[in-house]
Structure formats: C-alpha cells, structure tokens
C-alpha positions as CSV (number, residue, x, y, z in Angstrom):
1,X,75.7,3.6,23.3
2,X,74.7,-0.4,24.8
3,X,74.6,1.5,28.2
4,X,71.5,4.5,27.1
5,X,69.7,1.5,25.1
6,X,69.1,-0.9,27.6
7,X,68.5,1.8,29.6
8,X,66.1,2.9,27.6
9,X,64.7,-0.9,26.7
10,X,64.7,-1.8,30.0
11,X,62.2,0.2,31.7
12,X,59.9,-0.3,28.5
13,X,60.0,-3.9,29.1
14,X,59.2,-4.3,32.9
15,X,56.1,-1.4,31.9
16,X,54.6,-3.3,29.1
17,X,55.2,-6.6,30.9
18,X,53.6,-5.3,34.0
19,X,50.9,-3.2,32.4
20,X,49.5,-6.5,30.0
21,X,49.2,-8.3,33.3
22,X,47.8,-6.1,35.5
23,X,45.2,-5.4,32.6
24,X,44.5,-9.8,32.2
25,X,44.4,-9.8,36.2
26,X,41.8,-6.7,36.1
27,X,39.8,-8.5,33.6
28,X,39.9,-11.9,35.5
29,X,38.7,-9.8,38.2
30,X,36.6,-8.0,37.4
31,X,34.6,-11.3,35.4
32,X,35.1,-12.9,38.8
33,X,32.8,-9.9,40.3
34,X,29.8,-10.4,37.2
35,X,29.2,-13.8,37.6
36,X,25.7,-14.3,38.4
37,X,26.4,-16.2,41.7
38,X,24.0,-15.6,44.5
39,X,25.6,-13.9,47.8
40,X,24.9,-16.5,51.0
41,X,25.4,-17.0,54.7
42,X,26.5,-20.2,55.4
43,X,27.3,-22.4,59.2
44,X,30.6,-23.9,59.6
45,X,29.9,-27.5,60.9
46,X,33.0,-29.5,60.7
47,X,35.9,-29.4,58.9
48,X,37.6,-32.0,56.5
49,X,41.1,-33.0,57.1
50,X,43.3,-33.6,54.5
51,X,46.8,-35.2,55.2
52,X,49.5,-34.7,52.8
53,X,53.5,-35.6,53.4
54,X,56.3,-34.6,52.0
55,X,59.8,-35.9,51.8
56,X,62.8,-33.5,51.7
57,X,65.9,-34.5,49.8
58,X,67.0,-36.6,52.6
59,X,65.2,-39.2,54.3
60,X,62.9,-36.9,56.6
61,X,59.0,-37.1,55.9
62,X,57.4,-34.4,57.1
63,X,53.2,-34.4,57.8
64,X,51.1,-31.6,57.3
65,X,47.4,-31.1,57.3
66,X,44.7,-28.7,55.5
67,X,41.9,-28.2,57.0
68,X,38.5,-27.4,54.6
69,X,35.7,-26.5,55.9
70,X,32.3,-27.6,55.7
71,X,29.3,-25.4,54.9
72,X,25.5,-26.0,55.5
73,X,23.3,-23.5,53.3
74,X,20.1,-23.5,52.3
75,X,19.1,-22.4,48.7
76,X,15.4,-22.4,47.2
77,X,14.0,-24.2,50.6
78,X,17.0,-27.1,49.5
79,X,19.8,-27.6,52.5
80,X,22.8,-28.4,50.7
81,X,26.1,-29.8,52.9
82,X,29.5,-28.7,50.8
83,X,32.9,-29.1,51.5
84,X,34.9,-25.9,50.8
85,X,37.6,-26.5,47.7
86,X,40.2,-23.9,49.8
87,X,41.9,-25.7,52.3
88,X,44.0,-24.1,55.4
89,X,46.8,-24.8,57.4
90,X,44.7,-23.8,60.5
91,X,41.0,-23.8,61.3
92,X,40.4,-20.4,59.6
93,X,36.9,-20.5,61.2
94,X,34.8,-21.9,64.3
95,X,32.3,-24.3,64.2
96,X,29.0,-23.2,64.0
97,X,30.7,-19.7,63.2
98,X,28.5,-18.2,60.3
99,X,30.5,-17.4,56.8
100,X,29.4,-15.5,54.3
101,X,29.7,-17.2,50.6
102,X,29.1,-17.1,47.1
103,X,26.7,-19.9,45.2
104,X,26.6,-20.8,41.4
105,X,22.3,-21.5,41.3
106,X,23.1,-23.7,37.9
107,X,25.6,-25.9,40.6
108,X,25.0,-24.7,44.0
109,X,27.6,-27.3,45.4
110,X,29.6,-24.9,43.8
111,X,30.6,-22.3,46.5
112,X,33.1,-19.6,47.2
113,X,34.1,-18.0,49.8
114,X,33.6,-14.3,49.8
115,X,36.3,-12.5,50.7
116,X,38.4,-9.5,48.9
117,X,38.6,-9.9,45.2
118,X,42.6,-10.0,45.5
119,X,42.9,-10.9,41.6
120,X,41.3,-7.4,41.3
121,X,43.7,-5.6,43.1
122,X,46.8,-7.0,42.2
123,X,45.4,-6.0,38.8
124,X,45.1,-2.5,39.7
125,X,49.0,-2.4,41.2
126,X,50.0,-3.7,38.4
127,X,48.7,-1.4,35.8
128,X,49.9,1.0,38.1
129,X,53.7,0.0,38.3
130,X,53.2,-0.6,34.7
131,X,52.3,2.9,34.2
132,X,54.6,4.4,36.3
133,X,57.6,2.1,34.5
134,X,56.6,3.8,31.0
135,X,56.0,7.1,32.8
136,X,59.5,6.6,34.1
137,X,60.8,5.5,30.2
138,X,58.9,7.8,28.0
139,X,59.9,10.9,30.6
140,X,63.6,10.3,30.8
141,X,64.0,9.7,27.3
142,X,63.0,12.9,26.5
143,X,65.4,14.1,28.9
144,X,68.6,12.6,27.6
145,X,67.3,13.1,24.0
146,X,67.1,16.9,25.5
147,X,70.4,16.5,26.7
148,X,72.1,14.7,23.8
149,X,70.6,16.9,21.1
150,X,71.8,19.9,23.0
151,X,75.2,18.4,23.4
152,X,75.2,17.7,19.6
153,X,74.0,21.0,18.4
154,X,77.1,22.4,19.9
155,X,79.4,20.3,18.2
156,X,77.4,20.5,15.0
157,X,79.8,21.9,12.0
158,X,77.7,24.3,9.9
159,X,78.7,23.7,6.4
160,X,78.1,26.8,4.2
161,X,77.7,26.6,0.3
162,X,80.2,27.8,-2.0
C-alpha cells in the first residue's frame, strides 16, 4: 500500500514542483522581454579586469580573472562609456567588435547584453517536464485504479438479502 502511494505522490510532486517554476521562470521572462529598453549597437573598447582568488581547504590560492567589457554607445546624440555588469572568464568579444545591447532610457548606464532570453526557455522546459510528470501521474493512476478495481470486483462477495 506505502509502495502505490508514493508512487502515486511522487510523480505529483516533481510535476507540480516543476510546473510552478517553469510558470515563475516564464513570467520572469517573459517581463524581461516587455521592458521598455531601447535595442542598441554598441563598440567593444577595452575590457575591465577583475582579479578574484580563492583559497582551497589547504594552503593553495588560486587566481582567476573576469573579464567585463566595455561599451561605447550613443543614445539621444549623448556618448555614454559603460562597463558591462557580466563578467567572463575569457574575452567573449574583440576590441572594437560591435555588440548588440539593450538600454534602460530612464538609466542608460544601465545596459544588457542581448542575447537569448534563457530564463524564457528554461521556463518553457519546465512547464513541460512539469506537464509531462502529471501527465505521467494522472494517466497511470487510472491505470492501476483500472487494474485494482478489476482485481477487486472479482473478489467482491455479493451479499443477497434474506
């Protein structure tokens, strides 16, 4: 009996637990998408360095380095110079290589770059795997209640009235 209802349970949990966050990730997506920023090209002109170390459990410190790059865009005839807020382990782009961004006009030091919205679709796989989780539950619940009805039904003593 512990064995069908966790059975049972368990595949309800992992599709509700899936589904609710595939749906806050689609949301956070898909706001992400309706801001009002303004779409931009912008030229890579340096890159900011950005040293960090770390010390394992013994006595080793290790350095590593993010690189950010720097933008140069121009928004309502005003050049504006920003350091990007993503940092990479490698130079992701060349200098002088042209980028294409995204520009808050209320903040426009504010800047993002555009690439796939990949809170979007995680969302979507998500609500997906949700889906098919409490496809998978709903379906083959029916089945053993199918079964286990049937199997009951036979067993089932008919009592007749005296």
């Amino acid at each position: 009996m512990k064995r069908i209802i966790f059975g049972k349970l368990l595949p309800c949990f992992f599709g509700l637990t899936f589904l609710v966050c595939g749906i806050l990730a689609v949301i956070k997506g898909a706001e992400n998408n309706s801001r009002n920023d303004i779409c931009l090209t912008a030229n890579v002109v340096d890159y900011e360095v950005n040293k960090t170390e770390v010390q394992d459990s013994g006595e080793n410190v290790e350095e590593s380095n993010t690189y950010s790059p720097v933008f140069e865009y121009s928004l309502n005839g005003r050049e504006y110079k920003t350091v990007s807020s993503v940092g990479y382990r490698e130079k992701k782009f060349g200098i002088g290589e042209r980028v294409d961004i995204t520009v808050d006009p209320e903040t426009p030091e504010n800047i993002h770059i555009k690439e796939t919205n990949t809170t979007l679709t995680v969302g979507i796989i998500f609500v997906c795997a949700g889906a098919l989780a409490l496809g998978y539950a709903v379906f083959s619940n029916k089945i053993l209640n199918r079964f286990f009805h049937k199997e009951n039904k036979d067993t089932d003593i008919e009592l007749k009235p005296e």
